[in-house]
VOTILUM-981046 format. One record per residue (C-alpha): x, y, z. Coordinates in steps of 0.05 Angstrom, whole numbers, plus 5000, padded with zeros to 4 digits. Layout:
px=X | py=Y | pz=Z $
...
END
This chain:
px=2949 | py=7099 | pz=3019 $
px=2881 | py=7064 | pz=2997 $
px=2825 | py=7085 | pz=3050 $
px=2789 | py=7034 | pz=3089 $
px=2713 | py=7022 | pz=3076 $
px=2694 | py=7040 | pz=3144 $
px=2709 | py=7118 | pz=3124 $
px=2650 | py=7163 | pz=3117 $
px=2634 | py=7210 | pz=3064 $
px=2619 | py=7280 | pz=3100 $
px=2651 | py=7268 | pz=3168 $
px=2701 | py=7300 | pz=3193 $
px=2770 | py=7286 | pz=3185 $
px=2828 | py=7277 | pz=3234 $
px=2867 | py=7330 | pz=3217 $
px=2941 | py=7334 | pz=3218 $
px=2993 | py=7386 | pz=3201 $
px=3072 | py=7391 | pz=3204 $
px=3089 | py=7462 | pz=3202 $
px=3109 | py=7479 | pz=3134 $
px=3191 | py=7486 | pz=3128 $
px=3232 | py=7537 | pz=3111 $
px=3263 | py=7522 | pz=3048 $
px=3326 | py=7557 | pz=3068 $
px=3364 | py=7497 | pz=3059 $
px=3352 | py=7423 | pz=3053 $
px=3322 | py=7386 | pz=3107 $
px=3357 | py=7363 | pz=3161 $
px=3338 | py=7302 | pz=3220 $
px=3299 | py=7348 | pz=3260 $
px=3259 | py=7369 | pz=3196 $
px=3252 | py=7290 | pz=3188 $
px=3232 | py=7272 | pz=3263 $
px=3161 | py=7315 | pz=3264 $
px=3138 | py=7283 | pz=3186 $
px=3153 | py=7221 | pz=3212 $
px=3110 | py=7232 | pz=3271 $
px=3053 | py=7262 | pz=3235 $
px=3055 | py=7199 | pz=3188 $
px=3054 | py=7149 | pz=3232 $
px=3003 | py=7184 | pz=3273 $
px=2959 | py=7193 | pz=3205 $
px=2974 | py=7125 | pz=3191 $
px=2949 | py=7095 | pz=3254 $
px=2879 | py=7135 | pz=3245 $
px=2872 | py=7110 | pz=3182 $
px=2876 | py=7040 | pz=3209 $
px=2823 | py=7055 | pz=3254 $
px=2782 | py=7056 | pz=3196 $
px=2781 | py=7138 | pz=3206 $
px=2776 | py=7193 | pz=3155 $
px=2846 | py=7229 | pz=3150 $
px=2871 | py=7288 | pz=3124 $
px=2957 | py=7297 | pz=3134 $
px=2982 | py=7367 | pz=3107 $
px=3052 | py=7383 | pz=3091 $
px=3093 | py=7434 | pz=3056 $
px=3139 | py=7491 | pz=3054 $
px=3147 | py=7560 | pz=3086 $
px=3172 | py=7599 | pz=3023 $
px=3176 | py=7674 | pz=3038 $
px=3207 | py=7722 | pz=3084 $
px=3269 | py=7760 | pz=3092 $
px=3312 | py=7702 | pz=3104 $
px=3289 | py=7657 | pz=3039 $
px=3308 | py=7734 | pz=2999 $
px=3376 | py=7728 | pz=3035 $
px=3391 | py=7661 | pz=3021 $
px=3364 | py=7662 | pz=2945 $
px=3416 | py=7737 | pz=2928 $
px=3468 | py=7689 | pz=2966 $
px=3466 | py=7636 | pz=2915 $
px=3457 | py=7694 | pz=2855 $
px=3383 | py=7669 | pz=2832 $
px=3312 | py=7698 | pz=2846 $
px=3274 | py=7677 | pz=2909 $
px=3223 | py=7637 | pz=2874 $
px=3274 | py=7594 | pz=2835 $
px=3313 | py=7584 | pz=2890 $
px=3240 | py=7560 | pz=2924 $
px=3221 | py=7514 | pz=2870 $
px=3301 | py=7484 | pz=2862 $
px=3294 | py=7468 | pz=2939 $
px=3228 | py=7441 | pz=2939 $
px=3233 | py=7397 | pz=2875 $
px=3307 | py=7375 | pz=2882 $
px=3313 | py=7356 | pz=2966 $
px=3250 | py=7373 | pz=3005 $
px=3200 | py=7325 | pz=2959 $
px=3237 | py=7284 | pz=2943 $
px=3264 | py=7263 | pz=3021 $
px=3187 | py=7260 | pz=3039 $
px=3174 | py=7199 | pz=2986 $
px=3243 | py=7167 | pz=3003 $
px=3222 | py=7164 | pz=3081 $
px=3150 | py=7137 | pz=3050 $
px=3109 | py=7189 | pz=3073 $
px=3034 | py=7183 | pz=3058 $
px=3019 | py=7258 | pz=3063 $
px=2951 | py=7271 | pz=3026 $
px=2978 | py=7352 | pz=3004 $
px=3042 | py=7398 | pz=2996 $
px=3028 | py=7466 | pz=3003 $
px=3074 | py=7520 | pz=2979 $
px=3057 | py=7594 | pz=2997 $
px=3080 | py=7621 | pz=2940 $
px=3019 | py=7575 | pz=2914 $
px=2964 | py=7622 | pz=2878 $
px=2913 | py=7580 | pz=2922 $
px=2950 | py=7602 | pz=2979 $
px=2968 | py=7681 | pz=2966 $
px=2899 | py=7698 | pz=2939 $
px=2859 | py=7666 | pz=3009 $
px=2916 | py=7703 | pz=3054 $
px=2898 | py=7765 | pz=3019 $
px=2827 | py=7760 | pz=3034 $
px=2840 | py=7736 | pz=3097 $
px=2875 | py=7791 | pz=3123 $
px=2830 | py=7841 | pz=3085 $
px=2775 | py=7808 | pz=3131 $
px=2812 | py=7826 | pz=3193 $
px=2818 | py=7896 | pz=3166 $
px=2748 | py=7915 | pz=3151 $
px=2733 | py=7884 | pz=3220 $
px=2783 | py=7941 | pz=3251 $
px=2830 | py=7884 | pz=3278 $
px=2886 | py=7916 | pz=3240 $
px=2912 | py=7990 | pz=3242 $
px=2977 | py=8029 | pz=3216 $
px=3033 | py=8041 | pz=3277 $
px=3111 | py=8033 | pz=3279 $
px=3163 | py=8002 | pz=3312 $
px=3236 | py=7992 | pz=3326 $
px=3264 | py=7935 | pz=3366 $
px=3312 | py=7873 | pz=3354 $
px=3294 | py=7835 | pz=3298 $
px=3316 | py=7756 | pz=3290 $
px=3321 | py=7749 | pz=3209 $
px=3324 | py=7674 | pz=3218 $
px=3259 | py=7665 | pz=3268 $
px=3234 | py=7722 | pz=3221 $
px=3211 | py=7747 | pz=3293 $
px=3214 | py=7802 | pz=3334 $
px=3242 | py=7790 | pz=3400 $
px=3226 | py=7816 | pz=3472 $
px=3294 | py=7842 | pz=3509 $
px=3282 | py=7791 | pz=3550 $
px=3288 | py=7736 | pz=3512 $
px=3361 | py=7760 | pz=3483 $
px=3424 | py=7726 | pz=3517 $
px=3496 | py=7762 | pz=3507 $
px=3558 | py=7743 | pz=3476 $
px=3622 | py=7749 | pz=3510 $
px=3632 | py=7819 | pz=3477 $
px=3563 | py=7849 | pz=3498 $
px=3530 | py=7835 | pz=3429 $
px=3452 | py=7816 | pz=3438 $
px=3437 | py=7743 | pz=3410 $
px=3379 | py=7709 | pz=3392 $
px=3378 | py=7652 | pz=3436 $
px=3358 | py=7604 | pz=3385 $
px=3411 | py=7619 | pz=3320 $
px=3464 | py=7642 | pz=3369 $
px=3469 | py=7700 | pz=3325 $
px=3470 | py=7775 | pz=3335 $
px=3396 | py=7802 | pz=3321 $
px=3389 | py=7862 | pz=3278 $
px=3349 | py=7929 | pz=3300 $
px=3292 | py=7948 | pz=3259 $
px=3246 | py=8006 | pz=3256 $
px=3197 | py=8000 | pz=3210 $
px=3120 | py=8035 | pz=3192 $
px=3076 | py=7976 | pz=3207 $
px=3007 | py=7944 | pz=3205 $
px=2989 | py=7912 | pz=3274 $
px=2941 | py=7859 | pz=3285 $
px=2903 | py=7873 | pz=3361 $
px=2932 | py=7817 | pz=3391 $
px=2939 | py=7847 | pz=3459 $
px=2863 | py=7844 | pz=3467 $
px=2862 | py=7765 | pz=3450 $
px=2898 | py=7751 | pz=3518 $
px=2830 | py=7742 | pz=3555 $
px=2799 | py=7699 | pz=3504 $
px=2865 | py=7654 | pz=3502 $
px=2866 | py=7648 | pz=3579 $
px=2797 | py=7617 | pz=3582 $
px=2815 | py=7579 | pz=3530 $
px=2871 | py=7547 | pz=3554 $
px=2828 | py=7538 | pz=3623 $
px=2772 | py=7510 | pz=3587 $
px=2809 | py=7461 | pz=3543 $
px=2880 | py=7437 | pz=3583 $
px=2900 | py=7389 | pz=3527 $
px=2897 | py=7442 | pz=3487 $
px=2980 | py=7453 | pz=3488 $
px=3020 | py=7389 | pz=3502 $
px=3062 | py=7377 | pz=3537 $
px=3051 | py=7398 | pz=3600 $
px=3114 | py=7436 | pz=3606 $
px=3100 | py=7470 | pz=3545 $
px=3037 | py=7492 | pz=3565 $
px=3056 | py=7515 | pz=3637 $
px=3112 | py=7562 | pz=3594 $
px=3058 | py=7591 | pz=3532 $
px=3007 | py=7602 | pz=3601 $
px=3057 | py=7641 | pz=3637 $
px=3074 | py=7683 | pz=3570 $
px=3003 | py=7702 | pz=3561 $
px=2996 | py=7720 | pz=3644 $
px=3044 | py=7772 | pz=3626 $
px=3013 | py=7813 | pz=3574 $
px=3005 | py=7810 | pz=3508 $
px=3035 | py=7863 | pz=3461 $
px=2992 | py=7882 | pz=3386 $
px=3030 | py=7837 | pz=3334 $
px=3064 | py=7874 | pz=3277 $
px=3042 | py=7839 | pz=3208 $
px=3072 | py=7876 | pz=3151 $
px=3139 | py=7893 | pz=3133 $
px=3166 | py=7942 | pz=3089 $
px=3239 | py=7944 | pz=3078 $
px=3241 | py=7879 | pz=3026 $
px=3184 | py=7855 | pz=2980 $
px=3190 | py=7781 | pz=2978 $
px=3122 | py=7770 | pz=3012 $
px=3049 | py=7773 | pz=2995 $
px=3029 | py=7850 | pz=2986 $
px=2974 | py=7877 | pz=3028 $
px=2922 | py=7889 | pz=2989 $
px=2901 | py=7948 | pz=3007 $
px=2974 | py=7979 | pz=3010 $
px=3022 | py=7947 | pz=2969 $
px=3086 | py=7985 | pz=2999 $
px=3077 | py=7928 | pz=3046 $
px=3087 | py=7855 | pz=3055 $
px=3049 | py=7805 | pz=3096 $
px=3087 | py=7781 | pz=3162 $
px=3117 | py=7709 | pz=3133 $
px=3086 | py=7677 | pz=3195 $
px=3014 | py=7712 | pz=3190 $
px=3026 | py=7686 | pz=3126 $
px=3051 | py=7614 | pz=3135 $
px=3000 | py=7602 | pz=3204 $
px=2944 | py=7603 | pz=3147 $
px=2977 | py=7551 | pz=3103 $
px=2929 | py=7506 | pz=3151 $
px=2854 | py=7544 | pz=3133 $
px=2884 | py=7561 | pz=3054 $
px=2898 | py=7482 | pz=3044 $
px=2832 | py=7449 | pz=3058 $
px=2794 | py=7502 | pz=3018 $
px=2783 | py=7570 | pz=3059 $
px=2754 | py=7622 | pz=3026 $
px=2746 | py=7572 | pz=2969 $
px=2717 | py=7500 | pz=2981 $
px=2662 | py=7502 | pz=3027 $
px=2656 | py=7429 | pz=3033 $
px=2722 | py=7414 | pz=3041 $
px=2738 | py=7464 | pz=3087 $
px=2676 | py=7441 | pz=3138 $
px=2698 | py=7368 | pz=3139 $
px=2776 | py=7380 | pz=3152 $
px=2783 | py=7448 | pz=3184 $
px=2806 | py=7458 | pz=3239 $
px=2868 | py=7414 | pz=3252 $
px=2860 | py=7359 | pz=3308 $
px=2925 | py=7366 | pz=3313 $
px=2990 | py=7416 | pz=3304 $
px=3057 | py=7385 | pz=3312 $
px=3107 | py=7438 | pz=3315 $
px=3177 | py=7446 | pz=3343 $
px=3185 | py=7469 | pz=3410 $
px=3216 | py=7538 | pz=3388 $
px=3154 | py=7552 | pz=3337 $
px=3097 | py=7538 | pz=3397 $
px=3078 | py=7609 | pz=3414 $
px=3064 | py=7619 | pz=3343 $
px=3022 | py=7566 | pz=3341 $
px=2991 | py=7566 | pz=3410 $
px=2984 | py=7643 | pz=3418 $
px=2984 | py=7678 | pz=3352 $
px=2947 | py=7626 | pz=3308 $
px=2885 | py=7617 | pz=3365 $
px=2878 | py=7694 | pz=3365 $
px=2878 | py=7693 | pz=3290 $
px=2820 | py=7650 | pz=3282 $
px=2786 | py=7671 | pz=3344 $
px=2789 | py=7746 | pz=3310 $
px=2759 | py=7711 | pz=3250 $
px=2711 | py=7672 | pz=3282 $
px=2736 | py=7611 | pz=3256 $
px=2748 | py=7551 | pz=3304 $
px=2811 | py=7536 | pz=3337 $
px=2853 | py=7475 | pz=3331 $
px=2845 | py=7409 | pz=3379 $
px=2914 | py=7409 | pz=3401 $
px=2979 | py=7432 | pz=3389 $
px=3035 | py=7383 | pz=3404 $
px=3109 | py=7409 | pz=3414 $
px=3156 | py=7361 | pz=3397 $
px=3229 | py=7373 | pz=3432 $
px=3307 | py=7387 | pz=3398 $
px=3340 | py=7333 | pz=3368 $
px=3415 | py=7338 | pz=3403 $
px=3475 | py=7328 | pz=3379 $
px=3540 | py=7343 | pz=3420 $
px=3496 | py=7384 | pz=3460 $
px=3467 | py=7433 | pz=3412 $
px=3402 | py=7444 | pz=3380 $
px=3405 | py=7402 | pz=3305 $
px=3403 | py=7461 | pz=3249 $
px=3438 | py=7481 | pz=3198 $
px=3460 | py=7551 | pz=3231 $
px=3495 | py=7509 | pz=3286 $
px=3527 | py=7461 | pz=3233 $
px=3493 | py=7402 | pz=3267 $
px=3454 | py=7389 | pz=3208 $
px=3451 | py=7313 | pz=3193 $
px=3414 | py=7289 | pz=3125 $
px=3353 | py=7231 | pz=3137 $
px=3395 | py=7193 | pz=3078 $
px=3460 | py=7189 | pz=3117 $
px=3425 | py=7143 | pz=3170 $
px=3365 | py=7113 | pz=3120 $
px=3427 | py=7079 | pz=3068 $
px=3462 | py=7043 | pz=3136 $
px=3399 | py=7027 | pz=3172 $
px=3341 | py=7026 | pz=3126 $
px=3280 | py=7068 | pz=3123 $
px=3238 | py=7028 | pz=3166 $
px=3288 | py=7030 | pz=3216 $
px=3298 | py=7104 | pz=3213 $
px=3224 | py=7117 | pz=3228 $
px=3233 | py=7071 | pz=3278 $
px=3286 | py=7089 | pz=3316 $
px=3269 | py=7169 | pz=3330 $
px=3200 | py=7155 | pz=3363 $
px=3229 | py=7097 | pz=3398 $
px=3284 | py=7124 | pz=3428 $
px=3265 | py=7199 | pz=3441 $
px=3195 | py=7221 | pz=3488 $
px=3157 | py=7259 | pz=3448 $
px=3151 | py=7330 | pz=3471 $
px=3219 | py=7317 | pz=3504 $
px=3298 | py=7344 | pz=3466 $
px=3328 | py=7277 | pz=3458 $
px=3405 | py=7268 | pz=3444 $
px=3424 | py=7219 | pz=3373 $
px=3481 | py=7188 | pz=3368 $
px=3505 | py=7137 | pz=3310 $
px=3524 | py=7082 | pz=3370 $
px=3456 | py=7082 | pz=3399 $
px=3410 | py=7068 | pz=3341 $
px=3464 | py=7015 | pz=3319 $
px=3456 | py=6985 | pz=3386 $
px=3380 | py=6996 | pz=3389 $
px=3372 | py=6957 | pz=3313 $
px=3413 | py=6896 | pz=3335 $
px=3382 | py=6890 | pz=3395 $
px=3304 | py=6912 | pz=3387 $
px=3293 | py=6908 | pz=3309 $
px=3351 | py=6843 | pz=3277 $
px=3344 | py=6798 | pz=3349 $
px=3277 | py=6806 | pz=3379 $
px=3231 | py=6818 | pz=3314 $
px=3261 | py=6802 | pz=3257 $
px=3289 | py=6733 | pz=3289 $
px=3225 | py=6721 | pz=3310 $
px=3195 | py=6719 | pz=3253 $
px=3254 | py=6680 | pz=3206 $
px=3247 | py=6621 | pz=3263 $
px=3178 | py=6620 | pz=3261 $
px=3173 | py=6620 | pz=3184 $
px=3239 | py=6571 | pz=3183 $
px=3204 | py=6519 | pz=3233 $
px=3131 | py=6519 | pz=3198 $
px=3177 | py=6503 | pz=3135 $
px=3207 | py=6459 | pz=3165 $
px=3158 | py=6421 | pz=3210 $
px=3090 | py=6430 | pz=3162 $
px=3110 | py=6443 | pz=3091 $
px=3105 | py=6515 | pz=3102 $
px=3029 | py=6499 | pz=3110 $
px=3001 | py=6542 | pz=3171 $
px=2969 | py=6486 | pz=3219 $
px=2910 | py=6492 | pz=3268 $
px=2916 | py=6511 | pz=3330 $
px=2883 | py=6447 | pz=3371 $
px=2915 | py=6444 | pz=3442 $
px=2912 | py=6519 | pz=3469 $
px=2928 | py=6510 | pz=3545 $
px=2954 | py=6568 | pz=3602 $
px=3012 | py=6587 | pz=3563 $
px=2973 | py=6604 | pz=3493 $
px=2917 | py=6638 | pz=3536 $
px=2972 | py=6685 | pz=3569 $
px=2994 | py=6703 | pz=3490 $
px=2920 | py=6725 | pz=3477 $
px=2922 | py=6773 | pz=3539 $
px=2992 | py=6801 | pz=3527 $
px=2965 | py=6812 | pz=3454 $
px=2904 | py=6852 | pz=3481 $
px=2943 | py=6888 | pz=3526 $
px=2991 | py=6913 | pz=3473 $
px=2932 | py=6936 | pz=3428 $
px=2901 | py=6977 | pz=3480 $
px=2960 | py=7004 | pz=3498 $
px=2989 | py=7023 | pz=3428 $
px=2923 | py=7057 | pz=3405 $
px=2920 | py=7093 | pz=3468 $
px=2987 | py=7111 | pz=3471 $
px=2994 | py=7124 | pz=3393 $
px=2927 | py=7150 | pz=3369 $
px=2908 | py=7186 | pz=3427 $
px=2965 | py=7209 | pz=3471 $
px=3022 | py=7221 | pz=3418 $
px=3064 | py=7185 | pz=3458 $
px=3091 | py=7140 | pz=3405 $
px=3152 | py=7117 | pz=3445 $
px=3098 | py=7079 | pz=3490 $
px=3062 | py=7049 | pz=3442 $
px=3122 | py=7030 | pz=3406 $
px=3150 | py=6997 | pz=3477 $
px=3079 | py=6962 | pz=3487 $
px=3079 | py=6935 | pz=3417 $
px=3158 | py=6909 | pz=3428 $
px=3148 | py=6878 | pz=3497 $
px=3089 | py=6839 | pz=3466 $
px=3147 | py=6812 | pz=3421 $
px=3189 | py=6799 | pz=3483 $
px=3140 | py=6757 | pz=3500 $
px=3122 | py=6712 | pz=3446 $
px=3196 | py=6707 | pz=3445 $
px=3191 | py=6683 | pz=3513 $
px=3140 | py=6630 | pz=3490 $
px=3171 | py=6602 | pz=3444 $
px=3237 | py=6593 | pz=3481 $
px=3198 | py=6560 | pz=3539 $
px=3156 | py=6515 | pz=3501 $
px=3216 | py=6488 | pz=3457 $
px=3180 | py=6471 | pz=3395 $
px=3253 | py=6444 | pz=3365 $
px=3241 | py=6393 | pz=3416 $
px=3170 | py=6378 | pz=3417 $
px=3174 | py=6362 | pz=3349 $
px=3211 | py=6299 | pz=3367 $
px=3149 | py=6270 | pz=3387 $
px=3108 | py=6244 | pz=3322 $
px=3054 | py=6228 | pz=3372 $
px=2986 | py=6255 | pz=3351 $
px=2983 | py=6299 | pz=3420 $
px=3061 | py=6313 | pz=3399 $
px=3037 | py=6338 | pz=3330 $
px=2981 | py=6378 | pz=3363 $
px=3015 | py=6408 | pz=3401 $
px=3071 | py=6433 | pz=3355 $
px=3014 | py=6465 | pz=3309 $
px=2990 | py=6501 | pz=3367 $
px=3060 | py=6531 | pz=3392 $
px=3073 | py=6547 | pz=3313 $
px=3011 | py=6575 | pz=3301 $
px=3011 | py=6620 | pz=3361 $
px=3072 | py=6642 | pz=3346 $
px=3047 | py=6665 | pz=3262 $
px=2979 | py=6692 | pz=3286 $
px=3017 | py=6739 | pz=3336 $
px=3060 | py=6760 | pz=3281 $
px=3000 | py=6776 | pz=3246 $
px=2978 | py=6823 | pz=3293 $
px=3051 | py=6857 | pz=3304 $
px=3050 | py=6869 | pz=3219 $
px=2987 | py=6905 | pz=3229 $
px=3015 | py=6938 | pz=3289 $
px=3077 | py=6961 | pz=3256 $
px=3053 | py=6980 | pz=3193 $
px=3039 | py=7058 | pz=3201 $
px=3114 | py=7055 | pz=3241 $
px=3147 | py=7003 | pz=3187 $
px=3100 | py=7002 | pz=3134 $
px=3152 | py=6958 | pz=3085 $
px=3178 | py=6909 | pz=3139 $
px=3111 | py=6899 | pz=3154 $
px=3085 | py=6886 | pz=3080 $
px=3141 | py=6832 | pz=3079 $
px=3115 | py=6801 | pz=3141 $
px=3054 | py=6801 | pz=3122 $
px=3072 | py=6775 | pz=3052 $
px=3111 | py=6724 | pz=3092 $
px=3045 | py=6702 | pz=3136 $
px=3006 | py=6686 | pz=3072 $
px=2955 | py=6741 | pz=3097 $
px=2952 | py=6782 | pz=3045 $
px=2916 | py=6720 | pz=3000 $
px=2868 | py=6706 | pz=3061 $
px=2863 | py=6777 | pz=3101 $
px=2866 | py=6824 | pz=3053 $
px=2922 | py=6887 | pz=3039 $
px=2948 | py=6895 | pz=3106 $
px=2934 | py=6974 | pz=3096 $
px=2859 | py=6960 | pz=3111 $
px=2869 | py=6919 | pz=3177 $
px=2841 | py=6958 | pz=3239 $
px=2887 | py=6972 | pz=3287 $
px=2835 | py=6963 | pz=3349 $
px=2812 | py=6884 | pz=3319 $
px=2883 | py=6867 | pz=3312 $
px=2879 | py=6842 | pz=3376 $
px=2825 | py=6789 | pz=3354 $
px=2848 | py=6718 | pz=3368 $
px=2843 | py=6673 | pz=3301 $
px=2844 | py=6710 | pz=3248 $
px=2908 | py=6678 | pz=3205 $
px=2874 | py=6616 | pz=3178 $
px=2897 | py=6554 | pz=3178 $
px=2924 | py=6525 | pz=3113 $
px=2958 | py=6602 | pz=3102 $
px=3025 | py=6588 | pz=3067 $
px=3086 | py=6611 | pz=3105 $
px=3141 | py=6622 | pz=3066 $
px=3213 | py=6653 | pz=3087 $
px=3222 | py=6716 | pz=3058 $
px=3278 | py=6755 | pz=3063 $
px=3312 | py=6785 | pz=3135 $
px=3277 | py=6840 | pz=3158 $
px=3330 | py=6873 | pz=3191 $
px=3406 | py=6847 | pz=3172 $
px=3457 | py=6855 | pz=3204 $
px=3494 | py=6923 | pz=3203 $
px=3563 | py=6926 | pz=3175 $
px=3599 | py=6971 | pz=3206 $
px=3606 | py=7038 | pz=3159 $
px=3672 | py=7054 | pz=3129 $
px=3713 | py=7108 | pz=3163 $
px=3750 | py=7163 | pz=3112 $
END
């Protein structure tokens, strides 16, 4: 995405990061839902004329990805790179995501800074050799506390995530002193409350913390698919020490100065739910050990649901973005998951309610709205936008509900990650003109050729376009092609300017579609939805 003139050489970025995916298998909805989130959010910041940086990428050792690879009869890496290239990539440029970097760990860039990084921690006496033995979750790549086991029907311990028996491990280890971070973390989650959202998920990593912290094993040494340690190569790095520093390793740690002091840390982590303690515990402690800064905020997003279970491949609950993007669209698909689901909250999908969410929110109240608008300025002017000339009570109301929305959305959006909000604000503000347009019955004002008659149709039709206008720009980090076509539609990119440059916080500015803009009728933005063939 082109940057906006208003960014500033040497400032800091906003910072975003997905966590980097385990390339286990292709991605799946739930993989989907948090790229989508950190896009749009990205997106919005750039349109506040910000300074972004949106990381991405994949998770690509461990004893799981070694499993996986001997169970398809090639080597780990190949396996890695066939994933990557062939379904993870490739689904990230279908769903248009603007991400500015794709990290792989089994990147050179990566390895080598991990290496040092750890070494660091080492000569600092934050590591030391130990053992262990306890159950062992190959596909959290985790150890678990007893506690956190439930039990099958026959007795046999289960990681409460995979559903699947865990495995016990004993093992000659390197641990990292984690156990003497829990002090630091508690004032740090005291001193900085937004530092975990939500709330819920804050109350829960709070509580974990309360209860003791034990020293984190980071090595392992009964497989080899892993960075070594460097100072003892019988042993691997822990695949999440490892992975966690995907976020310093990517924006030039250990290797771009520069870079690294105008993007690092992350303003915000968006991770899943089951990955937060990682993130929220083991990460902060990291850097804190380090002396590095820790991140602004780290946002857990919730499960996607279906029939009740977690979405994941283990569970066979797996859904591919493409079988939803070739019914509904793209922009509808981006749409849809932040519109429907709270952010931070599990949220249940089901074919029947984005079908009835489309017809209702996306083909009738937008993309109506803007054919009948584009129809009657064809109709009525010659596709030639007129001036507005006869604003009264009901046009001034349009200019408030406008403001409203903007505030809202970039509150709600760029500041709150609540994107279902925003998304509501920005859709009720469509209600609205909606609402206008049906009361003020331009079909039959037209009927009057008087000069006040004409007036007043221009005024109606033109309030109508401009708050189009403002809904494309709105839109655009949500619907970014839908929103092109509007804007196409509105004449605004030969007056305005590439809609990718238009500041989210001025969109709000009465006036800015001029007069004489040609309005042509483009295509629908959102047909209507055959219904898909059943086998």
């Amino acid at each position: 995405m082109a940057a906006t003139g208003s960014e500033k050489q040497g400032a800091k970025a906003f910072y975003v990061t997905t966590p980097i995916y385990y390339v286990n298998d292709a991605p799946h909805l739930g993989h989907a839902y948090t790229t989508v989130a950190g896009d749009v959010l990205t997106r919005w910041h750039r349109q506040r004329g910000e300074k972004v940086w949106y990381l991405t990428g994949t998770d690509e050792h461990g004893q799981k990805i070694m499993r996986t690879a001997e169970a398809n009869n090639v080597t780990p890496q190949a396996w890695c790179d066939k994933l990557v290239e062939e379904a993870w990539k490739p689904l990230w440029e279908h769903l248009n995501i603007a991400n500015d970097d794709f990290i792989r760990t089994t990147q050179k860039r990566h390895t080598d800074r991990v290496q040092e990084f750890v070494q660091d921690l080492y000569d600092k006496d934050e590591i030391y050799k130990g053992g262990y033995e306890g159950p062992y979750c190959v596909g959290c790549e985790e150890y678990k506390l007893p506690g956190d086991l439930i039990e099958a029907e026959d007795g046999t311990k289960l990681c409460p995530i995979h559903k699947k028996p865990v495995e016990i491990l004993k093992e000659e280890n390197y641990f990292f002193k984690l156990s003497e971070y829990g002090p630091k973390l508690l004032e740090f989650y005291e001193a900085n409350p937004g530092f975990i959202q939500p709330e819920s998920a804050r109350n829960e990593v709070v509580n974990f913390v309360k209860q003791g912290l034990q020293d984190l094993s980071i090595s392992r040494s009964t497989f080899d698919w892993g960075i070594p340690i460097p100072w003892d190569e019988k042993h691997v790095i822990y695949v999440w020490v490892d992975a966690l520093l995907n976020y310093a390793t990517a924006v030039g740690y250990n290797e771009n100065p520069a870079k690294f002091a105008e993007t690092f840390p992350a303003n915000v982590h968006l991770v899943g739910k089951d990955i937060l303690r990682f993130h929220a515990v083991i990460w902060p402690a990291m850097l804190m050990a380090q002396g590095l800064p820790v991140p602004g905020r780290v946002a857990a997003n919730g499960w996607l649901m279906v029939g009740g279970e977690k979405m994941s491949k283990s569970n066979l609950t797996g859904i591919k973005p493409q079988d939803l993007t070739s019914h509904f669209g793209v922009d509808a698909y981006r749409w849809y998951f932040l519109r429907a689901i709270a952010f931070g909250s599990d949220g249940s999908f089901s074919w029947e309610d984005f079908s009835a969410r489309y017809t209702s929110e996306l083909a009738n109240d937008y993309g109506n709205l803007a054919s009948r608008v584009a129809a009657m300025v064809g109709k009525y002017f010659g596709g030639e936008l007129p001036a507005s000339t006869a604003d009264g009570d009901a046009e001034k109301a349009i200019h408030e509900g406008l403001a409203k929305a903007v505030a809202t959305a970039d509150a709600k959006i760029g500041e709150e990650l609540d994107f279902q909000g925003g998304i509501l604000a920005i859709f009720d503000f469509v209600k609205q003109v909606n609402g206008y347009i049906t009361e003020q019955e331009p079909w039959k004002v037209a009927k009057d050729e008087s000069e006040e008659g004409r007036a007043r149709l221009a005024t109606i039709l033109y309030t109508a376009a401009e708050s189009l206008r403002a809904v494309a720009v709105l839109l655009n980090p949500i619907m970014p092609e839908t929103s092109q076509a509007l804007w196409d539609s509105l004449g605004a990119e030969a007056s305005l300017g590439a809609l990718a440059t238009q500041p989210v916080q001025s969109s709000a500015t009465w006036g800015q579609l001029p007069a004489g803009a040609t309005v042509t009728k483009g295509a629908v933005l959102f047909p209507r939805l055959e219904e898909p063939k059943k086998d």
